[in-house]
FIGUMI-601868 format. One line per 10 residues: number of its first residue (from 1); their letters; for each residue z, y negated, x negated of N, C-alpha, C, O, CB. Coordinates in Angstrom, 1 decimal, decimal comma, always signed. Each point is the difference from the previous one (the first is absolute). Last residue first. Glycine has a CB too. Layout:
<recs>
NUM = a = Z:Y:X:Z:Y:X:Z:Y:X:Z:Y:X:Z:Y:X; ...
</recs>
This chain:
<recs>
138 = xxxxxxxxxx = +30,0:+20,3:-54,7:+0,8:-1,0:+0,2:+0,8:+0,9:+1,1:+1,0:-0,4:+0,5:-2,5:-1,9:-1,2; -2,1:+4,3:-1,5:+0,9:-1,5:-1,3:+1,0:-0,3:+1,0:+1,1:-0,2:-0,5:-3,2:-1,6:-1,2; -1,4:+4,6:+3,8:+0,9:+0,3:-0,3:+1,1:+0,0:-1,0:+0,8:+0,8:-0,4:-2,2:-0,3:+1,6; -2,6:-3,4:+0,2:+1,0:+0,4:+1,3:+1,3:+1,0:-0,5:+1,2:-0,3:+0,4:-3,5:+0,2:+1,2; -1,3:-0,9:-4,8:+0,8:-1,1:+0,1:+1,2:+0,1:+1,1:+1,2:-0,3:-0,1:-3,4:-0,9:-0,7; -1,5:+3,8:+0,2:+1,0:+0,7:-1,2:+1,3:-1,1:+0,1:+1,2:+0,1:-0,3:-3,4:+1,0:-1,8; -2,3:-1,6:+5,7:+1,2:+1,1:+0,0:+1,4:+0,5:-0,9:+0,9:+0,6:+0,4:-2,9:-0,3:+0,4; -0,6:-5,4:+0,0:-0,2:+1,3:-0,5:+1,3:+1,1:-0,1:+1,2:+0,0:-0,4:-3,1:-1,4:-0,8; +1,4:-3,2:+4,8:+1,0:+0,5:-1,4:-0,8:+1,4:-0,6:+0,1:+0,9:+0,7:+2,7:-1,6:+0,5; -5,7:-3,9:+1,0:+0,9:+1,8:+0,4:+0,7:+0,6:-1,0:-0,3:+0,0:-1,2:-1,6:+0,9:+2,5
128 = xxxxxxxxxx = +1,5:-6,7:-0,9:-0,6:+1,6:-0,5:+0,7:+0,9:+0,5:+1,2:+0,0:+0,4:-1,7:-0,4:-2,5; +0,7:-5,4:+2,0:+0,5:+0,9:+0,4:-1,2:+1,6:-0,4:-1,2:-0,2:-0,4:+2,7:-1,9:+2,4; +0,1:-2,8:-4,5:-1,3:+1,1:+0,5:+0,6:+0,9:+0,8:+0,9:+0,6:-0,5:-2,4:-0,6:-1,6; +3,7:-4,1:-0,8:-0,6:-0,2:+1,5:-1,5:+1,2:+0,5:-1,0:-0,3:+0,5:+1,9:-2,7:-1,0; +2,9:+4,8:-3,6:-0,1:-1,3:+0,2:-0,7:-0,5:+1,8:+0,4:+0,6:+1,0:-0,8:-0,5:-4,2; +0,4:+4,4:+2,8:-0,1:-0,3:-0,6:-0,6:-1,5:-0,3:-1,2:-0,5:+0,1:+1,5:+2,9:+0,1; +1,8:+1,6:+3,5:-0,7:-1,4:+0,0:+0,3:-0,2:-1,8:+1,0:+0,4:-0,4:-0,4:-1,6:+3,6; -1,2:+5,6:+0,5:+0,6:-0,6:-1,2:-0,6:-1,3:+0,3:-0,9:-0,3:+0,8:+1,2:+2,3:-2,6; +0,1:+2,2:+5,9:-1,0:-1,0:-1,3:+1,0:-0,5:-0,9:+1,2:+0,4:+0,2:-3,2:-1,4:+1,3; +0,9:+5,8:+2,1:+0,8:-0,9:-0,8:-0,6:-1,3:-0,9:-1,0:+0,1:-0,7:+2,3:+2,1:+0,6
118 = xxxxxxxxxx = -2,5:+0,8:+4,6:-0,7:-0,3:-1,8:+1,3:-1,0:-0,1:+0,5:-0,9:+0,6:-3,9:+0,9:-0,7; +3,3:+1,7:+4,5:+0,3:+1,3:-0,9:-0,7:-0,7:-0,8:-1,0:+0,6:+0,0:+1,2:+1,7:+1,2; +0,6:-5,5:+1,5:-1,2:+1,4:+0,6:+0,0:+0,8:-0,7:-1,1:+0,7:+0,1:-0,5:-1,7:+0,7; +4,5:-2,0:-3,5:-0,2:-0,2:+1,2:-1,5:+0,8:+0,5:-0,9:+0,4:-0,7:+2,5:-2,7:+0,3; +3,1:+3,2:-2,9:-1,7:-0,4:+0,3:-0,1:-0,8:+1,5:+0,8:-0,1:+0,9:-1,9:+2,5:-2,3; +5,5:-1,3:-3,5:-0,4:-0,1:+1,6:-1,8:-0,2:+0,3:-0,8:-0,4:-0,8:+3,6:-1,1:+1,2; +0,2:+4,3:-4,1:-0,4:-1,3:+0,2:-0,5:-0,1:+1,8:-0,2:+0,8:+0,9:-0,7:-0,9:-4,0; +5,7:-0,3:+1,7:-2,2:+0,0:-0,5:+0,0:+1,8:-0,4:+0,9:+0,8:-0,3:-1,7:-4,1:-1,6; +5,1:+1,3:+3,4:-0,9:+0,6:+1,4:-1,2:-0,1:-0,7:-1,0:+0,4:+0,6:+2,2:-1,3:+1,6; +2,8:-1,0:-4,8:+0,0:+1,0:+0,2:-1,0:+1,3:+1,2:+0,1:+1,2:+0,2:+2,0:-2,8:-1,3
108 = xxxxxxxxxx = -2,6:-3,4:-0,2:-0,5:+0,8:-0,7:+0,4:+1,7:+0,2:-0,8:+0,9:-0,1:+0,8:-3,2:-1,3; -0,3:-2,5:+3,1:+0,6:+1,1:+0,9:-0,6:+1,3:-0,8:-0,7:+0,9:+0,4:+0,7:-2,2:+2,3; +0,5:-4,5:-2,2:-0,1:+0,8:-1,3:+0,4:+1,4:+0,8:+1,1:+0,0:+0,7:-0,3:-1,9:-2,9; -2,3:-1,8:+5,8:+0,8:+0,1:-1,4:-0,1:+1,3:-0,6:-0,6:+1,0:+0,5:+2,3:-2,6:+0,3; -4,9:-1,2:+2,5:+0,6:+1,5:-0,3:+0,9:-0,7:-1,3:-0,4:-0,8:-0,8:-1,8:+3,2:+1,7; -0,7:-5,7:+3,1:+0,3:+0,6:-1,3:+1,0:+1,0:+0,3:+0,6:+0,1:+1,1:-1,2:-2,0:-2,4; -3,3:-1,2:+4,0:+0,4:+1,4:+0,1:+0,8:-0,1:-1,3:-0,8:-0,2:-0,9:-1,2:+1,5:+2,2; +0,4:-5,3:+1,6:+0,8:+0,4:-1,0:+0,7:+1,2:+0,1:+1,2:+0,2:+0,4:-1,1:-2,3:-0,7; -3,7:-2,1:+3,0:+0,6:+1,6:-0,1:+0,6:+0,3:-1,7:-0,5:-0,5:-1,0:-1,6:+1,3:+3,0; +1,2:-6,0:+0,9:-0,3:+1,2:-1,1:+0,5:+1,3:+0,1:+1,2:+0,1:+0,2:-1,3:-1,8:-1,7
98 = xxxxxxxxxx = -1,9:-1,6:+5,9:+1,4:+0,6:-1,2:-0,7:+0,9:-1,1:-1,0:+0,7:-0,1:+3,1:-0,3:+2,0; -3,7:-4,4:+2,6:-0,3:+0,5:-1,2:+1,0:+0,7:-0,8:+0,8:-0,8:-0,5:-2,3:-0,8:+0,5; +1,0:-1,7:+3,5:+0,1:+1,1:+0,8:-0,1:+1,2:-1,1:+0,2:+1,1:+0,5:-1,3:-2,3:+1,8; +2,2:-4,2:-3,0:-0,6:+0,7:-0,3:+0,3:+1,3:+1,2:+1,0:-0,1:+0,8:-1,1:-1,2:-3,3; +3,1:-2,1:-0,1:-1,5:-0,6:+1,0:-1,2:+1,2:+0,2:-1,1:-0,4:-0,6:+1,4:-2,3:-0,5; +2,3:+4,1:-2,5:+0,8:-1,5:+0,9:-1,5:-0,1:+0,3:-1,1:+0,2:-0,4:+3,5:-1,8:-0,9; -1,6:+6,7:+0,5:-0,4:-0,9:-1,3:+0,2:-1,5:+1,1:+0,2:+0,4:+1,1:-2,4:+1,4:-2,9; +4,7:+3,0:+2,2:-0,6:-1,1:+0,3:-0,6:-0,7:-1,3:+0,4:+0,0:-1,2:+1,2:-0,1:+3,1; -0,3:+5,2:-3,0:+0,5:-1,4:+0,1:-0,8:-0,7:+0,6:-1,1:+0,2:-0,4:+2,1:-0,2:-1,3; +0,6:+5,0:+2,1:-1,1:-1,4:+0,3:+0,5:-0,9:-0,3:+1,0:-0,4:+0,6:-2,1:+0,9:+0,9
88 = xxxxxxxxxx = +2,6:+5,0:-3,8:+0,3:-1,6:+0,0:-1,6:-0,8:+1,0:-1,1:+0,1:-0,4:+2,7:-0,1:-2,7; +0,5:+5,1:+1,9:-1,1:-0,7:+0,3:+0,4:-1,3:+0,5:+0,6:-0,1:+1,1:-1,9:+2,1:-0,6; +2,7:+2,3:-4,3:+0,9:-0,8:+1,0:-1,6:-0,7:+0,6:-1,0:+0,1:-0,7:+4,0:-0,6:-0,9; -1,9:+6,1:+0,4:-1,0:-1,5:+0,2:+0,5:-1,4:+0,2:+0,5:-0,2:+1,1:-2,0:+1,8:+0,0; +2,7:+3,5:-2,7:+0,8:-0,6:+0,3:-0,7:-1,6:+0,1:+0,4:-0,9:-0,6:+1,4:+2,8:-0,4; -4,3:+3,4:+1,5:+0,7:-0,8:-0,8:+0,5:-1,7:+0,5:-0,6:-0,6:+0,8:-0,7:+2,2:-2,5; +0,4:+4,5:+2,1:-0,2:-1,0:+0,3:+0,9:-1,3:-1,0:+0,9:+0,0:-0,8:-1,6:+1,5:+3,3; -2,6:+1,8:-5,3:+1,2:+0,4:+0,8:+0,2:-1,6:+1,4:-0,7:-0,9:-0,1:+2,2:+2,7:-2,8; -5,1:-2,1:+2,7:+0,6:+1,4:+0,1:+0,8:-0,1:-1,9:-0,8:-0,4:-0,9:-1,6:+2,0:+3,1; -0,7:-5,2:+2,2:+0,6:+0,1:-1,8:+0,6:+1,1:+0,3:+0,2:+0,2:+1,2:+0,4:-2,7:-2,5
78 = xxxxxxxxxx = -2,2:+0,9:+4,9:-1,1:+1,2:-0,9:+0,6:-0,3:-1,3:-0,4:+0,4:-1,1:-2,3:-0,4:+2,3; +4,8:-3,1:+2,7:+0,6:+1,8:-0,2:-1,6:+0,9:-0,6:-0,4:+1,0:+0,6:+2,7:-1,0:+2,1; -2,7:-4,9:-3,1:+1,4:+0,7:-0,9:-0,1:+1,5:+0,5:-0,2:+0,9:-0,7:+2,1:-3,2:+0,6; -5,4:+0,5:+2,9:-0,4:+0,1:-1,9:+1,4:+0,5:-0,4:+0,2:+1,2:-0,3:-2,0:-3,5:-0,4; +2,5:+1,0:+5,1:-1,1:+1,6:-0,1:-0,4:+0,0:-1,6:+0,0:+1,0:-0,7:-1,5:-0,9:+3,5; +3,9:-4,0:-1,7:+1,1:+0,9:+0,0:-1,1:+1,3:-0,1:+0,3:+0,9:-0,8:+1,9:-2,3:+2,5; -5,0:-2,5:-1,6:+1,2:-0,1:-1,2:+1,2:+1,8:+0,1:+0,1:+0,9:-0,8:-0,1:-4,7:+1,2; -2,9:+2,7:+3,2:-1,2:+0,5:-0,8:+0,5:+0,3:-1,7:-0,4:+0,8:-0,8:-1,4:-2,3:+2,5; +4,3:-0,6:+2,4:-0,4:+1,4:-0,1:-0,5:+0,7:-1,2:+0,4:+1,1:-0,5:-0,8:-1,7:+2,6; +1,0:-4,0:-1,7:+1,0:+0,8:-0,3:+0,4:+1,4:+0,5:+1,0:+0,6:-0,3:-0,5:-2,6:-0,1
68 = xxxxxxxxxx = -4,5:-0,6:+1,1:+0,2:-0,1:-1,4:+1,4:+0,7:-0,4:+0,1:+0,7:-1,0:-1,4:-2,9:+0,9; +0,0:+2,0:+4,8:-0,8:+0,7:-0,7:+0,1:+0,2:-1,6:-0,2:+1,0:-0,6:-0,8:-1,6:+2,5; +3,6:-3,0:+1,0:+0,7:+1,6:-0,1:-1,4:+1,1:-0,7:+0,4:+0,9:-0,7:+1,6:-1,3:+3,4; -2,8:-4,6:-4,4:+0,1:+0,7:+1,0:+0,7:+1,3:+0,1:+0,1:+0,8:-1,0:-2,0:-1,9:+1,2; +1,2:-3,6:-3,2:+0,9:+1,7:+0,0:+0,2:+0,3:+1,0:+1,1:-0,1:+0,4:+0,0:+0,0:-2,0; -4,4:-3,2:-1,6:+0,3:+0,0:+1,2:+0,8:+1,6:-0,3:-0,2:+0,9:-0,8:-2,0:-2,6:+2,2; +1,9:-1,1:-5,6:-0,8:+0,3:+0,9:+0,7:+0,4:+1,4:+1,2:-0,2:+0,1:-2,6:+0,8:-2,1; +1,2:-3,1:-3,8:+0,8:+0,3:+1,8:-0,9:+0,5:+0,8:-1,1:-0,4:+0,0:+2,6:-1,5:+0,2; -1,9:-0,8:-4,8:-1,0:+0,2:+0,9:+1,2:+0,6:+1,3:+0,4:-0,7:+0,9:-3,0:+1,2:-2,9; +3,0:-2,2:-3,1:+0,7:+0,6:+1,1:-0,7:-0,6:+1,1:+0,1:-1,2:+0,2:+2,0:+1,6:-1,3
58 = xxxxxxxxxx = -3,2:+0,8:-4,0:-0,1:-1,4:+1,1:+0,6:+0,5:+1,2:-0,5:+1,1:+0,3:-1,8:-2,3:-1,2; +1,7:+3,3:-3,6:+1,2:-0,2:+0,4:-0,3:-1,1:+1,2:+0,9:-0,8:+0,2:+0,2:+1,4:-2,6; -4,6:+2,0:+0,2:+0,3:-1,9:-0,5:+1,0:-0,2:+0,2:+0,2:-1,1:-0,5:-1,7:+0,1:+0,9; -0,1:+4,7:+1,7:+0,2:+0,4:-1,0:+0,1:-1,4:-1,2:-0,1:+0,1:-1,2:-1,1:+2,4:+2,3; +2,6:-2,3:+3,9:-1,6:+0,0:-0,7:+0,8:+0,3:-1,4:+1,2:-0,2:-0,2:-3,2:-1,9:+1,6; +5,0:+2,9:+3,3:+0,0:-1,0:-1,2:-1,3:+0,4:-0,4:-0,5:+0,9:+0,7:+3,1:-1,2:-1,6; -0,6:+2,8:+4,6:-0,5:-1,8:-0,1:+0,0:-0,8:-1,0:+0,2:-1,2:+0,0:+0,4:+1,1:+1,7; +1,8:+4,9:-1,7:-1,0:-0,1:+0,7:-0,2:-1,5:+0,6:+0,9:-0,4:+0,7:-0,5:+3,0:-0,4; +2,3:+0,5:-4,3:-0,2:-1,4:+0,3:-1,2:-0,1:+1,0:-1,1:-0,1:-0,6:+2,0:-0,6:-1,6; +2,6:+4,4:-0,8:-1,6:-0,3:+0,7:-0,2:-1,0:+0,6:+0,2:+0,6:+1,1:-0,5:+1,3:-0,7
48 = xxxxxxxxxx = +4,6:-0,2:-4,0:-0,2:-0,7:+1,0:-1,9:-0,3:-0,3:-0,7:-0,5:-0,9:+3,7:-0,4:+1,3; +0,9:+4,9:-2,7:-0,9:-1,7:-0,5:-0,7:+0,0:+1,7:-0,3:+1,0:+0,6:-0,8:-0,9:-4,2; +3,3:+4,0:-0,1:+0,7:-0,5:+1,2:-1,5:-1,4:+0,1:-0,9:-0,3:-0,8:+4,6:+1,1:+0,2; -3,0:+2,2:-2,9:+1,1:-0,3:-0,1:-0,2:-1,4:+1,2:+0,4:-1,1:-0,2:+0,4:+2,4:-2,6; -4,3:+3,3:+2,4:+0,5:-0,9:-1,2:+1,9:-0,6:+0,2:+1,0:+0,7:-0,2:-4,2:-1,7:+0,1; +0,5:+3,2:+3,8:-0,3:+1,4:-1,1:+0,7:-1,0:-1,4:+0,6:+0,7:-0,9:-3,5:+1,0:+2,1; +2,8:-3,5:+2,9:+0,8:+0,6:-0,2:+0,0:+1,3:-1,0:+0,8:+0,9:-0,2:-0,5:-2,1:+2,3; -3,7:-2,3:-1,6:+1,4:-0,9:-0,5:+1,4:+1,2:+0,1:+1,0:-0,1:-0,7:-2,1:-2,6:+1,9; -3,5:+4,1:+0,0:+0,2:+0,1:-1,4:+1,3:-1,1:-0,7:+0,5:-0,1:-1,1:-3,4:+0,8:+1,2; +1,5:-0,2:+4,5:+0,9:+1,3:-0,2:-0,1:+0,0:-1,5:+0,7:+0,7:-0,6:-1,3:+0,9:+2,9
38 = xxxxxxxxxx = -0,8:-5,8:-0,5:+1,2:+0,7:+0,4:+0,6:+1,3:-0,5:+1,2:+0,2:-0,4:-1,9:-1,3:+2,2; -3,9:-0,2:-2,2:+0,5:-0,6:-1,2:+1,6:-0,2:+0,6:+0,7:-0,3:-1,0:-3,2:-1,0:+0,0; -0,3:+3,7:+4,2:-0,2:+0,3:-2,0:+1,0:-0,4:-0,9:+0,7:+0,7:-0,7:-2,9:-1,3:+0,8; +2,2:-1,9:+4,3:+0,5:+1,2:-0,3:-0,4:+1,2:-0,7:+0,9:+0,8:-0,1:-0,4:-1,8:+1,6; -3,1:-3,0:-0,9:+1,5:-0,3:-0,3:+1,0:+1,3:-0,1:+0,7:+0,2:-1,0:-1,2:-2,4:+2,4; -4,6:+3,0:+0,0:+0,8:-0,3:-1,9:+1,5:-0,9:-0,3:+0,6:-0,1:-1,1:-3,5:-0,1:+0,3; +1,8:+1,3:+5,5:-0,3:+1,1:-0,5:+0,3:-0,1:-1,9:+0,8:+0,5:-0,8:-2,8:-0,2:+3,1; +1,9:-4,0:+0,6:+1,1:+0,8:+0,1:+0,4:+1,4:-1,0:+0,9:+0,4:-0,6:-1,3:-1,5:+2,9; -2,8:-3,2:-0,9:+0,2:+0,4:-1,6:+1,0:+1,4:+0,1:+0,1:+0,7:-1,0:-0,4:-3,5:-0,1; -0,7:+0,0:+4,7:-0,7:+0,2:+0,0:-0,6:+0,9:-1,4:-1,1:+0,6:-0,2:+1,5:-2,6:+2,0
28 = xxxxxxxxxx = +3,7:-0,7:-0,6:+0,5:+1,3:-0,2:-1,9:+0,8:+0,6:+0,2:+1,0:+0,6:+3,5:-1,3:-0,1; -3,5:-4,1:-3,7:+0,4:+0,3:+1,3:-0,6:+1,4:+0,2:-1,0:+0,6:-0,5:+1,1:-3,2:+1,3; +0,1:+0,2:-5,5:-0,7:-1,2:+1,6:+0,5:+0,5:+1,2:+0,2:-0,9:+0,8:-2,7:+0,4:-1,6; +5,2:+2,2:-3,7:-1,1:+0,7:+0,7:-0,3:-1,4:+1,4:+0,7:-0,4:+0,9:+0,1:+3,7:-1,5; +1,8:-2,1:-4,7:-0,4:-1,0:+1,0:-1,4:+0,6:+0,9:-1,1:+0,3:-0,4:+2,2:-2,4:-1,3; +3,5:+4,1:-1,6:-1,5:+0,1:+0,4:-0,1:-1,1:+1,2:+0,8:-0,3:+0,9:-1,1:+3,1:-1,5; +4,1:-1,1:-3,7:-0,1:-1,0:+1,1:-1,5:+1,0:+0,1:-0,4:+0,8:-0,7:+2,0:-3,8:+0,4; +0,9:+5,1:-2,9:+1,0:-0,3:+1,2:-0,3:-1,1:+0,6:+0,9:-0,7:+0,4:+0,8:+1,7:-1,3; -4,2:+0,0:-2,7:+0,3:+1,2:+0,3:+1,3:-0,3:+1,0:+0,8:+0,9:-0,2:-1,7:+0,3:-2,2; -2,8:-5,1:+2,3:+0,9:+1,0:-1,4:+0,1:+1,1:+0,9:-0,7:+0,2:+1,0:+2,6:-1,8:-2,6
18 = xxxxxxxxxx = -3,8:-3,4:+2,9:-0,2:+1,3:+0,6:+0,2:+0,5:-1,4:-0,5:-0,4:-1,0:-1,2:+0,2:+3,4; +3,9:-4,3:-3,3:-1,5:+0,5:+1,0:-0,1:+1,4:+0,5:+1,2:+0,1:+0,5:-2,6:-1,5:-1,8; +6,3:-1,5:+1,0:-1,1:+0,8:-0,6:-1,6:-0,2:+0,4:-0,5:-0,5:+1,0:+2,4:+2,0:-1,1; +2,2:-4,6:+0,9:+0,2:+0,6:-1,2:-0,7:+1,1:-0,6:+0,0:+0,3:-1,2:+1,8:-1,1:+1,8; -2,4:-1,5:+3,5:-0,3:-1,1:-0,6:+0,0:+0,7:-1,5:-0,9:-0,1:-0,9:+2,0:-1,9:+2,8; -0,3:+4,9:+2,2:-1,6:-0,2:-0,7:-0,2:-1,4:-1,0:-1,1:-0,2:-0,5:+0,1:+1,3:+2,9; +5,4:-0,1:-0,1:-0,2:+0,8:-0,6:-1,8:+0,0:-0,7:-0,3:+0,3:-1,2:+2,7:+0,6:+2,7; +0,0:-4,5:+0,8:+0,5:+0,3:-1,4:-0,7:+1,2:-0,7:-0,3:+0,0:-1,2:+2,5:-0,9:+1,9; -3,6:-0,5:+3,9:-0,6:-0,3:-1,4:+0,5:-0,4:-1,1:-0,6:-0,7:-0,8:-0,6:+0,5:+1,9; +2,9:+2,8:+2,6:-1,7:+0,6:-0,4:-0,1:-1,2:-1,4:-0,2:+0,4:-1,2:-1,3:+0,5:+4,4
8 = xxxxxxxx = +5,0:-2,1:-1,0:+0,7:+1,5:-0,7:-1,3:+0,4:-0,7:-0,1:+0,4:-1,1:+2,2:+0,6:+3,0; -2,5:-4,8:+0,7:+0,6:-0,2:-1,5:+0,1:+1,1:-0,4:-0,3:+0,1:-1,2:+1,6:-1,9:+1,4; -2,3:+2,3:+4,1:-1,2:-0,9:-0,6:+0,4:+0,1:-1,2:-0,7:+0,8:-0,7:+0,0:-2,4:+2,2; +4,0:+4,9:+0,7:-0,6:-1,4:+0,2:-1,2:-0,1:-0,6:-0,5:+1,1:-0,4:+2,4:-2,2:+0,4; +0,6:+5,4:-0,1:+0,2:-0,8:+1,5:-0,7:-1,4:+0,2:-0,3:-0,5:+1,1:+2,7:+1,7:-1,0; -1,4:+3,1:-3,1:-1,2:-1,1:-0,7:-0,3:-0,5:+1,8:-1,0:+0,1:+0,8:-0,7:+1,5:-3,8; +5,3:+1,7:-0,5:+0,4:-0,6:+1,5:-1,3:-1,1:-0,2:+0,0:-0,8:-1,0:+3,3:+1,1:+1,5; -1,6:+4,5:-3,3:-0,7:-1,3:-0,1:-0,2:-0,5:+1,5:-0,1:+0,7:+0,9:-1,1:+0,0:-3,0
</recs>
């Protein structure tokens, strides 16, 4: 998946709300439960984290200091097994402001995957800790 523009973000949030392969997070101030709901996209069939958008789909954007993309690359490497992250900024126009765009494609052969050692699931727009009987379903 390639989400390089303004348009690309808002084709893709025009056609959903927050499901089992989108999440809208205000900013990577959220990181921690963005990445929950990451390692439960790779425990399912893949789906994109959204950092500057409101849960209204309003695209908000935020500042992207080398701290943020520190703080982005030290979260992916706690997913285990490791995993295949794409990280998209999009500019927002006129502006000093980018959306962030963590998504995983479908990587079923590696579940289940966790992050800090808890594995999660996402069910419809909920992210959850995967229960133990469930981890070894998949």
């Amino acid at each position: 998946m390639k989400l390089e523009t303004l348009d690309d973000i808002k084709d893709l949030i025009a056609s959903d709300t927050e499901t089992d392969k989108i999440e809208f997070k205000e900013s990577t101030g959220q990181l921690e439960r963005g990445m929950e709901t990451l390692c439960a996209f790779l425990n399912k069939e893949g789906g994109t984290v959204l950092f500057g958008i409101n849960d209204r789909k309003k695209i908000i954007g935020q500042e992207v200091a080398d701290t943020t993309k520190r703080n982005i690359a030290d979260a992916i490497s706690r997913l285990e097994p490791a995993a295949a992250v794409q990280i998209f900024y999009v500019p927002l126009p006129d502006s000093d402001r980018k959306v962030i765009a963590l998504h995983v494609e479908d990587t079923r052969l590696n579940r289940p995957f966790s992050y800090k050692g808890r594995p999660y699931m996402r069910v419809e727009s909920v992210t959850t800790t995967m229960p133990q009987a469930t981890c070894h379903l998949r």
